[in-house]
C-alpha angles and dihedrals in degrees: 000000000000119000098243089064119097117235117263105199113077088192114099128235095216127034120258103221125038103247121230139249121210116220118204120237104251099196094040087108100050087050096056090046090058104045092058088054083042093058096029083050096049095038086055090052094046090049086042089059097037091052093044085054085054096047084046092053098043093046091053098048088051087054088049090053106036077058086058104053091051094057078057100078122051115262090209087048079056106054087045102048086046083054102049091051088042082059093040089056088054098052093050088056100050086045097051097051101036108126107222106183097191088101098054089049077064104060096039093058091043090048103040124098124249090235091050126078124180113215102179135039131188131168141184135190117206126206097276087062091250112155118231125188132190114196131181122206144155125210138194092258151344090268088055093052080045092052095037087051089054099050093043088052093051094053116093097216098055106060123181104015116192125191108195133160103037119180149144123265123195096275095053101250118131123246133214160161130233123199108181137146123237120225102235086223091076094047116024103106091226094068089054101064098050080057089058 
């Protein structure tokens, strides 16, 4: 074709534009990823401070009101009511500890010989709260102290029962001293009542 001559095809040999590649985002992904633990992360926060006003709020109106209730009895009702337990307490414990020998009265007479008489009685408590009683006695003869210390052996409420210093008077009668523990059981007030 000579060089004069138009050209005939409209259509270009070479492109006009460049065209374009697109290049895909390669941390789009990871973006996205992280934007997701971004809002989930923020929006627990958010839920995490919200609920801890609430929490604030409840737990003052129930102070309020908790303030409120306890206007509503009487502080000198109180303090009375704290006394007179404290009182109560006291008396329990006096009562609970407080020794009554008329039981034991009791037993002794029902458990003393005819031909045996006690003419002197004496008693301590130690510190554990252990009972201890000193009697002194005479009796018609030897065979009546054996057969005293026997009974008094066999009860369950005189334990360790010792006859010591046994002798003659002028009379003939023969004369003694008794050591024994009390059960507690047997003297302490408390316990008779529960037998009323």
């Amino acid at each position: 074709m000579p060089l004069d001559q138009p050209q005939q095809s409209f259509v270009p040999k070479k492109p006009i534009t460049a065209q374009r590649k697109v290049k895909k985002a390669s941390g789009g992904l990871f973006f996205g990823i992280s934007l997701i633990i971004f809002i989930l992360a923020a929006g627990s926060a958010g839920s995490v401070y919200f609920y801890e006003l609430y929490l604030e709020k409840k737990v003052e109106n129930m102070r309020t009101s908790l303030e409120r209730a306890k206007e509503a009895f009487e502080p000198s009702l109180i303090l009375e009511l704290k006394n007179l337990d404290a009182r109560i307490k006291s008396a329990e414990n006096i009562l609970n500890n407080h020794i009554a020998f008329s039981e034991f009265f009791t037993l002794l007479e029902k458990d003393t010989l005819k031909t045996v008489r006690f003419n002197n009685f004496d008693y301590s408590v130690d510190g554990t709260g252990e009972i201890n009683i000193r009697l002194s006695g005479e009796a018609k003869s030897y065979s009546s102290v054996a057969l005293q210390s026997d009974i008094f052996g066999e009860s369950k409420f005189i334990k360790n029962p010792i006859f010591s210093d046994l002798s003659l008077d002028d009379g003939g009668n023969v004369t003694f001293n008794v050591t024994a523990d009390v059960d507690q059981e047997l003297v302490l007030y408390s316990k008779s009542l529960d037998k009323k």
